[in-house]
N, C-alpha and C positions, 0 to 999 in steps of 0.2 A: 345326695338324694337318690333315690329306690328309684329305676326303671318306669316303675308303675306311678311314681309320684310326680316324675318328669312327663307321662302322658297325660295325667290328670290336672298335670299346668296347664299344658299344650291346649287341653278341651277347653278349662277355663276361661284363659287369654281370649280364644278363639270366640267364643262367646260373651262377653262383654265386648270384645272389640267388636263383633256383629250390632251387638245392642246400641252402642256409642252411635256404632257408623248411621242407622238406620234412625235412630233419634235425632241426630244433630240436621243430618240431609233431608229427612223425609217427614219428622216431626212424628213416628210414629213410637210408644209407651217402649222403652230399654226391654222391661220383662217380659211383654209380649212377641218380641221377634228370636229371641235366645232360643239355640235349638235345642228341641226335645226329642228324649231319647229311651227308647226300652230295647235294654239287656239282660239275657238272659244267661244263665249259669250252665251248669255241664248238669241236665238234667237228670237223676241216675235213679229217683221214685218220686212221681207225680204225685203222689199220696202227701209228700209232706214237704209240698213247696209252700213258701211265705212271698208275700207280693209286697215290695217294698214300694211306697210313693211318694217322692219329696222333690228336693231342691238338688241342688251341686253337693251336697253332704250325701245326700241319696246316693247319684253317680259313684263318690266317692268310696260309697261301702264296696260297690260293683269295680270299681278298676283299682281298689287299694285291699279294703280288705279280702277280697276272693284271690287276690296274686297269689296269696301260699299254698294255697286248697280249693279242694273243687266245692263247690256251691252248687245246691238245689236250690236255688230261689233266684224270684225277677223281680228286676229292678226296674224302675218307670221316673225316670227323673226329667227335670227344666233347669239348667243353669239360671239362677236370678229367680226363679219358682214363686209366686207368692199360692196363696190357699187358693182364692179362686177360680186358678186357674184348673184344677182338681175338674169343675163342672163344665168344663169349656173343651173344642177340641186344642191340638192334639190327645191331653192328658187321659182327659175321659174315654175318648177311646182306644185307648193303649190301656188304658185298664179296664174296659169293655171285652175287648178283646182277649187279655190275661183272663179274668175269672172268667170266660166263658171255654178255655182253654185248660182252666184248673180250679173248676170250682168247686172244689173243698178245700181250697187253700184261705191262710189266714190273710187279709191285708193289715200292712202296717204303715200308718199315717205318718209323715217325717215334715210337713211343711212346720210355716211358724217363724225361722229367724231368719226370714227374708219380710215385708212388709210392717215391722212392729212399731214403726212411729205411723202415730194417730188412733194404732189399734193396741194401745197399751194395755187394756182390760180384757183382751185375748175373747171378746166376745163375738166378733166376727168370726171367727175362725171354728166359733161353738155351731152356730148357724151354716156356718158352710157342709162343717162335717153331719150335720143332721139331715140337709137336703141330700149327701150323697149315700148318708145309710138309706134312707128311703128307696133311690134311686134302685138298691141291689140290698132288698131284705133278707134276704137268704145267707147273703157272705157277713162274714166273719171280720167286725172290722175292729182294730186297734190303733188308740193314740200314744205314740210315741211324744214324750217329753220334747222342748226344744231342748239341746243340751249346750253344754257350758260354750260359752266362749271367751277370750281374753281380753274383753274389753273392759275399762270401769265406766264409760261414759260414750253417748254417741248413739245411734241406732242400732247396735248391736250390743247395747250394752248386759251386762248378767242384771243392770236392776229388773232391764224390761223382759228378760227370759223366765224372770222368778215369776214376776206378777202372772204372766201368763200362763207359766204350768199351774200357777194356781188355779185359774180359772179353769184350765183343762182338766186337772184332777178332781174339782168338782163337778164337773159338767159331766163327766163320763168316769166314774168311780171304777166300774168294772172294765173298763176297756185302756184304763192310763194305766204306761207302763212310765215309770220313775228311772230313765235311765241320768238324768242328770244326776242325782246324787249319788249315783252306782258309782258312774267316772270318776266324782268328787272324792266319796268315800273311801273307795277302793285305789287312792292314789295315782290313777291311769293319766288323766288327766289334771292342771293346776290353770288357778286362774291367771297368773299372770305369764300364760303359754309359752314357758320354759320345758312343761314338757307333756307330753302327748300329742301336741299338733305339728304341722307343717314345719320347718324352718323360716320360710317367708310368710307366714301364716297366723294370723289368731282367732281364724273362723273355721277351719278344714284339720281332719286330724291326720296324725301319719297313720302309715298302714299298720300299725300295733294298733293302736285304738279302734282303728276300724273292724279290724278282724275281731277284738274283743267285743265292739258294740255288737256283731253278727252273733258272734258264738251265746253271750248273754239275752239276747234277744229270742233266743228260739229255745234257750232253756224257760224264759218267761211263758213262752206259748205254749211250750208244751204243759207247764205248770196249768196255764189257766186252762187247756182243752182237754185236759184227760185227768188234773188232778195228782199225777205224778211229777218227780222230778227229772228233767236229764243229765243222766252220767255223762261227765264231762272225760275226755281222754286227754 
């Protein structure tokens, strides 16, 4: 395992076993004590950062895919993340804070495949993200796809990620970016997580896929903002 893969354990571990400890002793919600965190990239033009906001897959783009390269863009993650937690502190103002620091930057929505049992019609997550455009009419905000995972059964299963991007790609036509099928498609990823992801892993990818989901992400954005395509080097 990559350097960067072995410290993205390390946060992991670190958080769930926080979550455990403070659940079993104190009775208080696993996902709500898990620490949040905003990191930012080796800044080098403000003009065209992307504002990434999710879960442990979020984190993950920021300590796996940025290892090989420098990154203009910030990251805003919660280990264990579910949507809600988007309107509530920490989150919200770490991303308060971001667009008002860079606001003509796009955000990019990452929650999703953390909470999906109960919310199998992904319509809660439609509602969340509607109070938060509200909140900040001005920025620029996008839904990222949940993407694959290697389960066939369970609370992270791909039946419940499909149902979901469904709901997402309708709910927000112009704003759903389809990277689930990109990874599918384009071989990056497989379902039965042999390969793209972690080694101990069938939820978290390695740092190829992450730095793919990044570099694919912001040719997306620029697609949708200007209408052109980005030259990929």
């Amino acid at each position: 395992m990559t350097r960067e893969g072995g410290r993205f354990f390390h946060w992991l571990k670190r958080s769930v076993f926080l979550a455990l400890f403070l659940a079993f002793f104190f009775g208080v919600p696993a996902s709500a004590m898990t620490p949040a965190t905003i990191s930012v990239g080796q800044i080098t033009n403000p003009l065209s950062v992307i504002i990434y906001v999710g879960d442990s897959r979020t984190y993950a783009l920021y300590s796996m895919g940025s290892a090989s390269r420098k990154v203009n863009d910030v990251f805003i993650s919660k280990g264990g993340g579910v949507v809600e937690e988007i309107l509530k502190y920490p989150l919200y103002s770490y991303l308060k804070a971001a667009i008002k620091r860079f606001p003509s930057a796009p955000v990019i929505l990452n929650f999703g495949v953390n909470g999906m049992q109960g919310n199998e019609d992904g319509k809660n997550i439609v509602l969340v993200y509607q109070k938060l455009f509200k909140s900040f009419p001005r920025t620029r905000f996008f839904v990222e796809s949940i993407n694959p995972t290697a389960f066939r059964a369970g609370i992270h299963s791909n039946r419940k990620v499909l149902a979901i991007n469904k709901t997402l790609s309708r709910s927000f036509p112009g704003r759903y970016i389809d990277c689930y099928n990109y990874l599918l498609n384009k071989g990056i990823v497989n379902l039965n997580g042999t390969k793209g992801f972690l080694s101990r892993d069938r939820l978290h990818y390695n740092w190829a896929t992450c730095r793919e989901i990044l570099t694919a992400t912001r040719g997306w954005i620029t697609v949708k903002l200007t209408g052109h395509a980005l030259t990929r080097k």
